[in-house]
C-alpha positions as CSV (number, residue, x, y, z in Angstrom):
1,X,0.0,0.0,0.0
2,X,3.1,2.7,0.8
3,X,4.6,1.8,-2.1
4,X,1.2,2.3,-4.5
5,X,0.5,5.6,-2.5
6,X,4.2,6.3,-2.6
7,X,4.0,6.2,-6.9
8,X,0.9,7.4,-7.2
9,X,1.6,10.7,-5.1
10,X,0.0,12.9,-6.9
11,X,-2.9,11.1,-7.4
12,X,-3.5,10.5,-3.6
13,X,-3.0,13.8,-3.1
14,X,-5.5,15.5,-5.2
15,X,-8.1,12.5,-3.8
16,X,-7.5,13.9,0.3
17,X,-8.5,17.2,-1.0
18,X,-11.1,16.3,-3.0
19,X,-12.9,14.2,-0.4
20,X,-11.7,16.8,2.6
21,X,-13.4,19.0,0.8
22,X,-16.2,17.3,0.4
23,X,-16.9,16.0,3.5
24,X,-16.4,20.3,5.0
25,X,-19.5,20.8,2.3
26,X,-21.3,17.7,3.3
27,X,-21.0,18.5,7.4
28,X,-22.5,21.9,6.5
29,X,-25.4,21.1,4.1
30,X,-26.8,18.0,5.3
31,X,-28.7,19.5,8.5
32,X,-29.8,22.6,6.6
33,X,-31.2,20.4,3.7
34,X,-31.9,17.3,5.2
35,X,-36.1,18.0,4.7
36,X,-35.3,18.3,0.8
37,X,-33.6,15.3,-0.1
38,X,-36.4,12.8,-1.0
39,X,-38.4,15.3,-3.4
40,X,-39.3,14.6,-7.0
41,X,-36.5,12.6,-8.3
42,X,-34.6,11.3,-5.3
43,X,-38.0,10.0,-4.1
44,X,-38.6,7.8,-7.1
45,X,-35.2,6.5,-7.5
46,X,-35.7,5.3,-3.7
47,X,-39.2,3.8,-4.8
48,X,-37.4,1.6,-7.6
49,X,-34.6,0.7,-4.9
50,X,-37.1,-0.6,-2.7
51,X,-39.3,-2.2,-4.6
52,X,-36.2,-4.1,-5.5
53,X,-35.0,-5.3,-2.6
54,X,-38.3,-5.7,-0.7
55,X,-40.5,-7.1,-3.8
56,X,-38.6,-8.0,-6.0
57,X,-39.7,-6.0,-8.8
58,X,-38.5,-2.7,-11.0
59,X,-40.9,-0.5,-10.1
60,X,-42.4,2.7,-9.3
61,X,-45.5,1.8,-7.5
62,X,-45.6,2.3,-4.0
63,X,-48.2,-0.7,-3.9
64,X,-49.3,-3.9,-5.5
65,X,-49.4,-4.5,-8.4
66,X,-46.1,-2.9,-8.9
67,X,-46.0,-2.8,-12.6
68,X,-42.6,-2.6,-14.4
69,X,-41.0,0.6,-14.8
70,X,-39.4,1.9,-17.8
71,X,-38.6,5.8,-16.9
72,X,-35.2,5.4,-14.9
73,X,-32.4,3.1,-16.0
74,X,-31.2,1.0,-13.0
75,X,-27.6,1.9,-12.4
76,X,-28.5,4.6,-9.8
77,X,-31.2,3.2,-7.5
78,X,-28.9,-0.1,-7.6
79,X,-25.6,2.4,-6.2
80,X,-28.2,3.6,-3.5
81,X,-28.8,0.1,-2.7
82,X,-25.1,-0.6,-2.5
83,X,-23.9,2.9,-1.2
84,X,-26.2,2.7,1.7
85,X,-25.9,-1.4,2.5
86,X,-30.2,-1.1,1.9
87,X,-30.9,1.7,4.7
88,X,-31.0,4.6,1.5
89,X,-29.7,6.8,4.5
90,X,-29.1,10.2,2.6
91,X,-25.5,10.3,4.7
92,X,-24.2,7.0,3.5
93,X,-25.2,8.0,-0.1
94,X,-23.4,11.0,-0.4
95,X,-20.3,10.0,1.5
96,X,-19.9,7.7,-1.4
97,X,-20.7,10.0,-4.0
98,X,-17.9,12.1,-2.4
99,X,-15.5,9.3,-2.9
100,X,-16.8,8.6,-6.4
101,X,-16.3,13.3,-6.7
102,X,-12.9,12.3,-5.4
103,X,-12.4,10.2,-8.1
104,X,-13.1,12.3,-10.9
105,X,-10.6,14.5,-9.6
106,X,-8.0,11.9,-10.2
107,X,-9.5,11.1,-13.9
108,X,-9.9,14.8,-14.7
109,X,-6.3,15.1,-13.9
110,X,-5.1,12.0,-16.0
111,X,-7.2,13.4,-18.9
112,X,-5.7,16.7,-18.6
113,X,-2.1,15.4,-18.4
114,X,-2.7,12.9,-21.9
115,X,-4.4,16.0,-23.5
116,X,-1.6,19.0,-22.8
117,X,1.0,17.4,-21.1
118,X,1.5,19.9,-18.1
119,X,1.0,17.9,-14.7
120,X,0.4,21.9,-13.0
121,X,-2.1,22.5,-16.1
122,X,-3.7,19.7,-14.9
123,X,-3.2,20.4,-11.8
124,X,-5.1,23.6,-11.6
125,X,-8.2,21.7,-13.6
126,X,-8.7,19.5,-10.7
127,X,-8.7,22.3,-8.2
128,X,-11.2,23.8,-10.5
129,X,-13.6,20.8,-10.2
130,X,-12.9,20.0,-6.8
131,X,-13.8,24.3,-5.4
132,X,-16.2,25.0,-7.6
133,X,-19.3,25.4,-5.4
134,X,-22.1,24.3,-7.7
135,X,-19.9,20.8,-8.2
136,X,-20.1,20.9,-4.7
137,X,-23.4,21.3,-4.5
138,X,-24.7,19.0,-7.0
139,X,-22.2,16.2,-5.3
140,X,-24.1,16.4,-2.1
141,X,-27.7,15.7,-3.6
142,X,-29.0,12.4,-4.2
143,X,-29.4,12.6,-7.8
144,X,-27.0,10.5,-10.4
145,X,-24.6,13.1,-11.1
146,X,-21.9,12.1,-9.2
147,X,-22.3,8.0,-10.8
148,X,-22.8,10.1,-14.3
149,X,-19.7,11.9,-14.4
150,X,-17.4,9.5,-12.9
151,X,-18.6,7.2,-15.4
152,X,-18.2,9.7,-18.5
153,X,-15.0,11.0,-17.2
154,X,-13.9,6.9,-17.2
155,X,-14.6,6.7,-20.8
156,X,-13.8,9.8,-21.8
157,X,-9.9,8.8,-20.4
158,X,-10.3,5.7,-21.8
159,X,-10.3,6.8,-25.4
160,X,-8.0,9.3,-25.1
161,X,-5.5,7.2,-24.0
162,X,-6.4,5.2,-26.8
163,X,-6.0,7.9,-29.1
164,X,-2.3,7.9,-28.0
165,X,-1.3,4.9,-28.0
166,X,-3.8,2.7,-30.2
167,X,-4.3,0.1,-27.0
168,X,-7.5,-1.6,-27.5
169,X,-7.8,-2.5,-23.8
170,X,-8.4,1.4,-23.0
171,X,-11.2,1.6,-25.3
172,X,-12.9,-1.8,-24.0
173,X,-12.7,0.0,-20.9
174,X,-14.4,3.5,-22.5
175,X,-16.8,0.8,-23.9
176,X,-18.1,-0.3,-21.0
177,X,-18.0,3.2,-18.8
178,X,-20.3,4.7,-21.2
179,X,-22.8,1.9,-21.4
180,X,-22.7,2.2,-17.1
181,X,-23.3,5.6,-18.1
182,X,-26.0,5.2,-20.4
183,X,-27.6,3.1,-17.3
184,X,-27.5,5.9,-14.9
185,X,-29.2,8.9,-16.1
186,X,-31.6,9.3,-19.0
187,X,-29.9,11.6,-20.8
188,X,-27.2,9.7,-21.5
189,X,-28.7,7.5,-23.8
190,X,-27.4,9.2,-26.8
191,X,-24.3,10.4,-26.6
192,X,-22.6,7.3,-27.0
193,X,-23.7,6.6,-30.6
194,X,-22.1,10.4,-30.6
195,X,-18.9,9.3,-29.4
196,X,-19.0,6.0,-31.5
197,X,-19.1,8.5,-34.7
198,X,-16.2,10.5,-33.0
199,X,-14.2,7.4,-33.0
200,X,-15.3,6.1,-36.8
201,X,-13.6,9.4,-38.1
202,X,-10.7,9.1,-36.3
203,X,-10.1,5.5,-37.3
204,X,-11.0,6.4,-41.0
205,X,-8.8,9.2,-41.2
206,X,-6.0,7.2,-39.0
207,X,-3.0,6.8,-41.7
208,X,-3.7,2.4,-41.4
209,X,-3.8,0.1,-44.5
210,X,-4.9,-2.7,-43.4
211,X,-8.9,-2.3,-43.4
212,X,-9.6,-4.6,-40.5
213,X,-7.5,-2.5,-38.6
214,X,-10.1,0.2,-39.1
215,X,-12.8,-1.9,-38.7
216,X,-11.8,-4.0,-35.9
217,X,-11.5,-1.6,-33.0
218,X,-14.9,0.2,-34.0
219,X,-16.4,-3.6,-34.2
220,X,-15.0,-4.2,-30.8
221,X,-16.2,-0.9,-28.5
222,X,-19.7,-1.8,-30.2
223,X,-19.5,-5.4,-29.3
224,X,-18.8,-4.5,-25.6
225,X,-21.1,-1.4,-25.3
226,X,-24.3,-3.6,-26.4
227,X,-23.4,-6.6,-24.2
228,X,-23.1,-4.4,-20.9
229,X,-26.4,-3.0,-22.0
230,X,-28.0,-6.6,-23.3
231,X,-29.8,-7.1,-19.9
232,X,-31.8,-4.0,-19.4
233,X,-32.6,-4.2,-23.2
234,X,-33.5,-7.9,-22.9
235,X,-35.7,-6.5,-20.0
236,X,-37.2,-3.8,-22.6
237,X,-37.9,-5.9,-25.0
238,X,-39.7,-8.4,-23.1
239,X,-42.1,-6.3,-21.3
240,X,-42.6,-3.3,-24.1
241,X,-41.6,-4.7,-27.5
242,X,-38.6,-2.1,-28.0
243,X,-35.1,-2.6,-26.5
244,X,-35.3,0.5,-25.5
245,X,-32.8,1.9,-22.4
246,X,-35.5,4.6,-21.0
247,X,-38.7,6.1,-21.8
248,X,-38.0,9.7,-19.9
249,X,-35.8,10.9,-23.5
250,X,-39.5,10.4,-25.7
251,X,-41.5,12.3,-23.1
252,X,-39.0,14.9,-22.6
253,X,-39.2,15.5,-26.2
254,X,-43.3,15.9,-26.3
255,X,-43.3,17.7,-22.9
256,X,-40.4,20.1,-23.5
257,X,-38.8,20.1,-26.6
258,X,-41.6,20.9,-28.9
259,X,-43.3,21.9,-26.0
260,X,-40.9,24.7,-25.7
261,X,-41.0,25.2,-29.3
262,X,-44.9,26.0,-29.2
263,X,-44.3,27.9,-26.5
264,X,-42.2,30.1,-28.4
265,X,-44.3,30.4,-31.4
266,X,-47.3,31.0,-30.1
267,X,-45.6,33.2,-26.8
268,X,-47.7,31.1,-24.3
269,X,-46.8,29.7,-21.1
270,X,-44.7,26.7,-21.1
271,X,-46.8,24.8,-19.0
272,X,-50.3,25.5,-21.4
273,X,-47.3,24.8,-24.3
274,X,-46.8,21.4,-22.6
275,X,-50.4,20.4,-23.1
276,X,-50.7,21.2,-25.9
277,X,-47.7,19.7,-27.1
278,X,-48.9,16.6,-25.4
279,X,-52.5,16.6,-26.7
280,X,-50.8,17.1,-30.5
281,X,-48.8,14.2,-30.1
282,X,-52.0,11.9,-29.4
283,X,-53.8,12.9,-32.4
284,X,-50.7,11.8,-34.4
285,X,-51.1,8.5,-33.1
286,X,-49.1,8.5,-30.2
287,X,-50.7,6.3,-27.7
288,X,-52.0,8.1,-25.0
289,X,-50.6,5.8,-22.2
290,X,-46.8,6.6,-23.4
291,X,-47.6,10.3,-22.4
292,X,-49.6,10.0,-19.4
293,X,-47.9,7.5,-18.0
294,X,-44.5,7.5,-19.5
295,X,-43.1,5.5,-16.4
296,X,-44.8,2.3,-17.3
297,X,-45.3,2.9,-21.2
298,X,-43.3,3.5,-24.4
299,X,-43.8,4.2,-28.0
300,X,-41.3,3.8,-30.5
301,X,-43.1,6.4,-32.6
302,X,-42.2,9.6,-30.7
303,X,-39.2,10.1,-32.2
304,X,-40.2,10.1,-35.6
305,X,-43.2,12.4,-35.4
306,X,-41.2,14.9,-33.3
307,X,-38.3,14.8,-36.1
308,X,-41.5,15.4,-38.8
309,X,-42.7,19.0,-36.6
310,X,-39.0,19.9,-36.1
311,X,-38.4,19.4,-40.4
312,X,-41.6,21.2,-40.4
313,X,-39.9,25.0,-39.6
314,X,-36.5,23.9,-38.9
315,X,-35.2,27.4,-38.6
316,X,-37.9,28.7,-35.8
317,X,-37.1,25.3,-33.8
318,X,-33.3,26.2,-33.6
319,X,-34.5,29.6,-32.2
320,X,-36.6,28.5,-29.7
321,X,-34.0,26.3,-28.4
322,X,-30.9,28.7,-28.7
323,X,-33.0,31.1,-25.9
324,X,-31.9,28.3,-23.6
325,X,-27.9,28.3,-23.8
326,X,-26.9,31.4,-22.0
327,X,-28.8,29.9,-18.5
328,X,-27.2,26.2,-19.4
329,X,-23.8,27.7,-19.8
330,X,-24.4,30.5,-17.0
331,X,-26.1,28.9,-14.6
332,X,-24.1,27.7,-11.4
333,X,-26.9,26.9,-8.4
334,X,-25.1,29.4,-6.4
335,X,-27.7,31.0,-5.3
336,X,-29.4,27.7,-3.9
337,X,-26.3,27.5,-2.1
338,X,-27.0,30.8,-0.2
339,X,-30.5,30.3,0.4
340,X,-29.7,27.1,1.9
341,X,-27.3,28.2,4.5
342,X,-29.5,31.3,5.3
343,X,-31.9,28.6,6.4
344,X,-34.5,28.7,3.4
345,X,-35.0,25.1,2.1
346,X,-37.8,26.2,-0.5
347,X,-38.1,25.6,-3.9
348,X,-34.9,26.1,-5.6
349,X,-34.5,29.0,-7.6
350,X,-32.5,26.6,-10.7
351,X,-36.4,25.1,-11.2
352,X,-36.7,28.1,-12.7
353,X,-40.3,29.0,-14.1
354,X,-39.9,30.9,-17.1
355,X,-36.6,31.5,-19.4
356,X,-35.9,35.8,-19.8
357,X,-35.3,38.9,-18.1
358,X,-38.0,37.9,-15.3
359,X,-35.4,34.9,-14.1
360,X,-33.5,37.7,-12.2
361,X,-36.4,38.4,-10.5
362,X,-37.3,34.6,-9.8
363,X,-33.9,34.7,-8.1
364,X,-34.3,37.5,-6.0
365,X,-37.8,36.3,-4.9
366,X,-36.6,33.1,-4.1
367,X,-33.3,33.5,-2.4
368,X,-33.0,37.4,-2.1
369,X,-30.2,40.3,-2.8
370,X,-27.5,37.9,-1.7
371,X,-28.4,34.6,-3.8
372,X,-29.3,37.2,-7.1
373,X,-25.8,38.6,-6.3
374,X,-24.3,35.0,-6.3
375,X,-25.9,33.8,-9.5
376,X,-24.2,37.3,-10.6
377,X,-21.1,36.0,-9.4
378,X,-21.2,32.7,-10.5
379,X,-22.0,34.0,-13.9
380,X,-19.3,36.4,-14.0
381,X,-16.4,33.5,-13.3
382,X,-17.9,31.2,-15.4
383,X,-17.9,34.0,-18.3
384,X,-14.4,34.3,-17.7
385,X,-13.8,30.4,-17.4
386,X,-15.8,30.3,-20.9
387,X,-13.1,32.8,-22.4
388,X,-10.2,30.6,-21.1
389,X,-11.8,27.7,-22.5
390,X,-11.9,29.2,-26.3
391,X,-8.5,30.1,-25.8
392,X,-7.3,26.2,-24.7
393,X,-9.7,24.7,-27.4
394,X,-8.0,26.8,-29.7
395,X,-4.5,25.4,-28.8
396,X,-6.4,22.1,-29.0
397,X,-6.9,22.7,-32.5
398,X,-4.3,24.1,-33.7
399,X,-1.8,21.2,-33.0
400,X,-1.6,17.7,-34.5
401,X,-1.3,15.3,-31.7
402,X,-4.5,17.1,-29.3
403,X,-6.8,18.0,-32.7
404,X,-8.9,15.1,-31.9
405,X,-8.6,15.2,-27.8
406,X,-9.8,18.3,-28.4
407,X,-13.0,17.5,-31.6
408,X,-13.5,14.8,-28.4
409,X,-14.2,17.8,-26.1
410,X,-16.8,19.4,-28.9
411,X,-18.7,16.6,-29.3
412,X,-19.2,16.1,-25.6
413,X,-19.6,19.3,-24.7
414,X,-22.3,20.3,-27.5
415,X,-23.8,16.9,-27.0
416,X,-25.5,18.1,-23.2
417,X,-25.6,21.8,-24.2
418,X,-28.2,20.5,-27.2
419,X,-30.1,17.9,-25.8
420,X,-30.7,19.5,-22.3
421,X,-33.0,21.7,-24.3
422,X,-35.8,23.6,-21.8
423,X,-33.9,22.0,-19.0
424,X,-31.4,24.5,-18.5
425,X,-30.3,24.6,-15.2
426,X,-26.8,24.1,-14.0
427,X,-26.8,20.9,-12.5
428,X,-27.7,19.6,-16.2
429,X,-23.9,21.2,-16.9
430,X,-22.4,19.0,-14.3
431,X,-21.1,16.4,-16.6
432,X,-19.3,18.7,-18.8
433,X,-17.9,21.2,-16.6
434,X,-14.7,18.8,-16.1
435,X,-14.1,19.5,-19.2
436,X,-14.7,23.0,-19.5
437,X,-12.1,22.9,-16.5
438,X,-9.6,21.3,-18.5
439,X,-10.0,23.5,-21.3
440,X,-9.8,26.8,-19.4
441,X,-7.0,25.7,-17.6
442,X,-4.8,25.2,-20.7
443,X,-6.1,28.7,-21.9
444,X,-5.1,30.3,-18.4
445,X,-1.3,28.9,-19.3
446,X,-1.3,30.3,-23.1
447,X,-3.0,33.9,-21.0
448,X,-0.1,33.9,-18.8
449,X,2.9,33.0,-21.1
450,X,2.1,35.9,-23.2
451,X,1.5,38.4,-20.1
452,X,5.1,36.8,-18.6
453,X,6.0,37.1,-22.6
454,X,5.5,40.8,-22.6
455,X,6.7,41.7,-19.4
456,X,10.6,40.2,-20.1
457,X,10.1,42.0,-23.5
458,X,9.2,45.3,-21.7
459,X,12.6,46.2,-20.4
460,X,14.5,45.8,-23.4
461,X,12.3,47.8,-25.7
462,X,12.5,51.1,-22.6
463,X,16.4,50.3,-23.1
């Protein structure tokens, strides 16, 4: 053990400060927000963790005859189960998720160090990650975030190191993190068949001239990725006739995607939007069930009749979902930090109601002139972190051997920005930020050389 700690210095180090400072969040939150930890999502993933172990059954029905559930993909009500040896006490949860915070730290790092090669760049993403309060904040919750991003960052390391060194072990190991991923949160489900697109051009354009070299590795990730998902879609196909992984993506399309859309056109309320969104969907031949009761129900037709409206005024949909960018990029959840510690566990100001100029006002209403001033402030950093970020994905580009780690980034990044759609808030950003972090750090460097750049220059040129 002192030997492995004694090599892996660095490593160790960065996880004692990433769970220290966890644990100083965690001892100062749980009290204050211990009466708002089982509401809306938390509660259901606890439903489907119990009905497990008590019944023996997938499902969200708090009584007989607990039919099968379809909503939520497993992985997280099965790490509460774990985390918390069956006893879903929030405490036991989220020290775990700490550990699992801790973790990404190291991975962030790792990723950092294959991308630019600068163990203090690096260095300085992780303390990013680690100090930011909204990462923080979103740690200590009991949603999947924590599970998601350790499980993204995984593969996300994974291939990078393949990228350098064309090992097919680290891209069995991506393989299976993002299918774990894809288990864990329902937004997920996508961005995989993103990343295996990412990896078919770089193969393609990879200077190899034997074909099943090309082919082989692409075969392979696939291979693995379907047969760590095989028994959940097994399970999908039994009981709905679709190996599908969830069926939260198709309602979140009807409710919020073109529901947002029709709110926009017609300027009217996003929850009247939602109805009607809802009620158009039906008279397409969406059965009704799928909608109303999306936990238990799933139609394969969503998709397609969604894609038909979008194709319908392509231009106007792209609007309507570009008004929700500046609050997914700019929101942090500082100000439900605030309101928290002042004692106020109410309805958190990142549920916002309504996307423009009145969501300052939501703020102040909901958390006052201290928690509008910390969105302000949050905002401000992450403006400036955004500018750092341009200026590392621009060295990114602009080199050889990090033009794909970097396209990697893009893909990621724009892949969560997109589909989070109406959903805007910050702790929909959480999976990303690491490597926004990475990113800015690199940019902070290329800020810094130029400034010490100018300075030596400086006396030479008054000479």
């Amino acid at each position: 053990m002192y030997k492995f700690l004694e090599k892996n210095r660095t490593e160790a180090r960065i996880f004692a400060f990433a769970f220290l400072a966890g644990l100083i969040f965690l001892a100062l939150f749980f009290a204050a927000y211990q009466n708002r930890f089982w509401e809306s999502d938390p509660a259901e993933y606890r439903m489907l963790g119990k009905n497990l172990l008590e019944n023996g059954t997938y499902s969200l029905d708090s009584a007989p005859p607990y039919r099968p559930s379809i909503s939520y993909p497993p992985l997280y009500p099965l790490f509460m189960i774990f985390a918390s040896a069956g006893t879903f006490h929030p405490f036991w949860i989220l020290l775990t998720q700490n550990i699992l915070a801790a973790l990404s730290a190291i991975i962030l790092y790792k990723i950092s160090f294959e991308f630019f090669r600068n163990r203090k760049l690096s260095l300085i993403a992780s303390a990013l990650f680690i100090l930011e309060p909204g990462m923080l904040f979103f740690t200590n919750q009991l949603y999947p975030e924590a599970l998601f991003t350790f499980l993204l960052l995984a593969g996300i390391l994974g291939i990078v190191k393949y990228l350098d060194n064309w090992n097919f072990r680290h891209l069995a190991l991506s393989a299976v993190s993002l299918a774990l991923m894809t288990l864990t949160r329902p937004n997920g489900e996508y961005l995989s068949y993103i990343v295996f697109v990412f990896l078919a051009i770089y193969v393609l354009v990879k200077n190899i001239t034997e074909f099943y070299k090309k082919i082989l590795p692409l075969a392979g990730f696939a291979a693995l990725f379907v047969l760590t998902l095989s028994p959940w879609l097994i399970r999908s196909q039994i009981l709905y006739g679709a190996p599908v992984v969830s069926s939260t993506g198709n309602y979140s399309v009807v409710s919020r995607t073109i529901g947002s859309y029709i709110a926009w056109k017609k300027n009217i309320p996003m929850r009247e939007a939602s109805k009607e969104s809802k009620q158009l969907f039906i008279q397409r031949g969406i059965r009704k069930e799928a909608i109303e009761e999306y936990d238990f129900y799933i139609d394969t037709k969503i998709p397609k009749e969604a894609a038909k409206i979008v194709f319908s005024d392509p231009v106007g949909f792209a609007q309507s979902q570009m008004r929700f960018l500046i609050p997914y990029f700019f929101g942090t959840g500082w100000s439900e930090i605030v309101k928290i510690f002042k004692g106020d566990d109410s309805k958190p100001p990142y549920f916002i109601s309504n996307i423009g100029p009145s969501i300052f006002e939501q703020i102040k209403t909901a958390s006052g002139k201290s928690g509008l001033a910390a969105s302000f402030g949050g905002a401000a950093l992450f403006g400036v972190i955004y500018i750092l970020a341009i200026a590392g994905l621009w060295k990114g580009f602009s080199e050889r051997k990090t033009f794909f780690f970097a396209l990697l980034f893009v893909f990621v990044i724009a892949y969560f920005a997109v589909s989070t759609g109406e959903l805007s808030y910050s702790r929909y950003r959480y999976p990303v930020n690491p490597l926004i972090f990475i990113l800015a750090a690199e940019g902070g460097f290329i800020l810094w050389n130029v400034f010490r750049s100018r300075r030596a220059h400086a006396p030479e040129q008054a000479s």
